[in-house]
C-alpha positions in Angstrom: -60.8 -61.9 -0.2 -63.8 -61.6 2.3 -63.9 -63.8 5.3 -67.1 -64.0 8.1 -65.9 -62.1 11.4 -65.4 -65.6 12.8 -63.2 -66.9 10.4 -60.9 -64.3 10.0 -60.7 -64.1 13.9 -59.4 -68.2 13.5 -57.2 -67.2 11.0 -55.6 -64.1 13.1 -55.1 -67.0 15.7 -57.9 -65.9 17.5 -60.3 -68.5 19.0 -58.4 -71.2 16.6 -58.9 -74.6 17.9 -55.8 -76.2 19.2 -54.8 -78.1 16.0 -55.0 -75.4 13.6 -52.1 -73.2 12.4 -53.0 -70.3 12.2 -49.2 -69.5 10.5 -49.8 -72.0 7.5 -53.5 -70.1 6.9 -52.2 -66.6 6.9 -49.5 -67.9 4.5 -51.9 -69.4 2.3 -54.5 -66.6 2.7 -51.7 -63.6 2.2 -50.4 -66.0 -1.1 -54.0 -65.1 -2.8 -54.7 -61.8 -1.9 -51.0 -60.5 -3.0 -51.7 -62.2 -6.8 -48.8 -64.8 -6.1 -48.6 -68.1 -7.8 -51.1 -70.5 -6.5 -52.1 -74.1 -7.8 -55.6 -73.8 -8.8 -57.9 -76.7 -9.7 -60.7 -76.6 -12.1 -61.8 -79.4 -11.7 -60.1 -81.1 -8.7 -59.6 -84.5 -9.9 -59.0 -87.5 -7.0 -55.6 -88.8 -7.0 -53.8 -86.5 -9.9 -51.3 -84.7 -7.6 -48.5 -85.6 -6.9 -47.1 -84.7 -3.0 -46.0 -81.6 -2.7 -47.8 -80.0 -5.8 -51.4 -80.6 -4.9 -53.7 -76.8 -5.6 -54.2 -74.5 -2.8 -57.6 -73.5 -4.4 -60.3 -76.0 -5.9 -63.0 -76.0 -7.5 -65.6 -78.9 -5.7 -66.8 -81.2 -8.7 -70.3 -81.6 -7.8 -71.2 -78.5 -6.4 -72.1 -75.4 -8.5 -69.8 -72.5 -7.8 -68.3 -73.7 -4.9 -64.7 -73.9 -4.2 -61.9 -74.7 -1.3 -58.6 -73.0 0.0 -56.7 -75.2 0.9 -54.2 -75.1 3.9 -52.6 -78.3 4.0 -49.7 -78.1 6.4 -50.0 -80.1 8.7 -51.7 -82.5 7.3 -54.6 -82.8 6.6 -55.5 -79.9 6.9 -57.7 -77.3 7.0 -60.4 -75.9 3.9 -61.7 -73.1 3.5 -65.0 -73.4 1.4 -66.8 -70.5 -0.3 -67.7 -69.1 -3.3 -66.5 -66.3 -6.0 -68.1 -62.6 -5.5 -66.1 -61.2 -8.7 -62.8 -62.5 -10.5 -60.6 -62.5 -7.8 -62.6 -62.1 -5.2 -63.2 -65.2 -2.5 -65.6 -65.1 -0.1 -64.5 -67.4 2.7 -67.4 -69.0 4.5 -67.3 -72.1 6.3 -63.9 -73.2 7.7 -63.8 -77.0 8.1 -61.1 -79.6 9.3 -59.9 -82.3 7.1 -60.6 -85.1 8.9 -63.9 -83.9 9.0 -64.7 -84.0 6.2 -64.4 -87.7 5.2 -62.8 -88.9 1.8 -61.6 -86.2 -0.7 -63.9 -84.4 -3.5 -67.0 -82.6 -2.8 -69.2 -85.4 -2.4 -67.8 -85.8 1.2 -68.2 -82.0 2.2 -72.1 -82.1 2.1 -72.5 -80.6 5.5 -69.4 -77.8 4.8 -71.3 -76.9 1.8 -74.9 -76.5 2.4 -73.8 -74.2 5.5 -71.2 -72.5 2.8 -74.4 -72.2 0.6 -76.8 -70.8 3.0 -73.9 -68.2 4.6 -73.9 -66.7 0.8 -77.7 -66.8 0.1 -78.2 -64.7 3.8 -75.2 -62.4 2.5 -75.5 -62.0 -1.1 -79.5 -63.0 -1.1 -80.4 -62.7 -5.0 -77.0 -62.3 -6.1 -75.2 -65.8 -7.9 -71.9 -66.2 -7.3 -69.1 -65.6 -10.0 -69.0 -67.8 -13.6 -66.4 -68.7 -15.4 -64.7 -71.1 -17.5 -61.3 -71.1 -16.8 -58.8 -70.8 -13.6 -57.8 -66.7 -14.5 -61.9 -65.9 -14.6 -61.9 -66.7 -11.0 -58.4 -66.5 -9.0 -57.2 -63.8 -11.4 -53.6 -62.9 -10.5 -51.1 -65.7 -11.1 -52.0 -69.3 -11.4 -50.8 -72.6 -12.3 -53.1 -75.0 -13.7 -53.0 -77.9 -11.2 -54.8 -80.0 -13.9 -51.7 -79.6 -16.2 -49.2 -81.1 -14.5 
């Protein structure tokens, strides 16, 4: 996982706003980068998950090769949006609070993604981010389809 200098400074508890856990976003961060079971959603699909058992990572419908980690605790939440460098490898680039972000599914993140969008073309400038067609050919490691619940 790659995160901007910023984030990961929010993450470390550094410079967090007051209502963000840092705890719940190391969990969730250290959960991916070790390989251990996450829910991962490809699609995410409005009102399929049950409490309890919605994905820490998903894909954003609308949105070519863009995708959130999820911290959820304490709700709502935190996302992390960015975009796949290589299988398993998340680039972190805009860090956004729930209740920002207005109803759920991508159509509400507009403003989270186009500044996601513009951090990876000034980063990666040429360079697409990573395709594929199921939830191993991106997260890699250990993953439960959130979709087949």
């Amino acid at each position: 996982m790659l995160l901007l200098p910023e984030i990961a400074n929010v993450i470390r508890g550094e410079d967090a706003p007051a209502h963000f856990t840092a705890e719940e976003a190391r969990f969730v961060t250290a959960q991916f980068v070790r390989g251990n079971l996450i829910r991962v959603a490809l699609p995410y699909i409005d009102g399929r998950y049950k409490k309890g058992f919605e994905p820490t990572l998903e894909k954003l419908n609308e949105v070519d090769g863009v995708w959130a980690l999820c911290f959820r605790k304490p709700a709502p939440g935190w996302r992390l949006i960015g975009r796949f460098g290589e299988m398993g490898t998340f680039v972190g680039l805009e860090l956004a609070d729930r209740r920002d972000l207005g109803r759920k599914g991508a159509m509400s993140y507009p403003t989270a993604i186009t500044r996601a969008i513009e951090r990876w073309q000034c980063l990666f400038a040429g360079i697409p981010p990573h395709v594929g067609t199921t939830i191993e050919d991106y997260a890699g490691g250990l993953c439960y389809d959130a979709n087949a619940q």
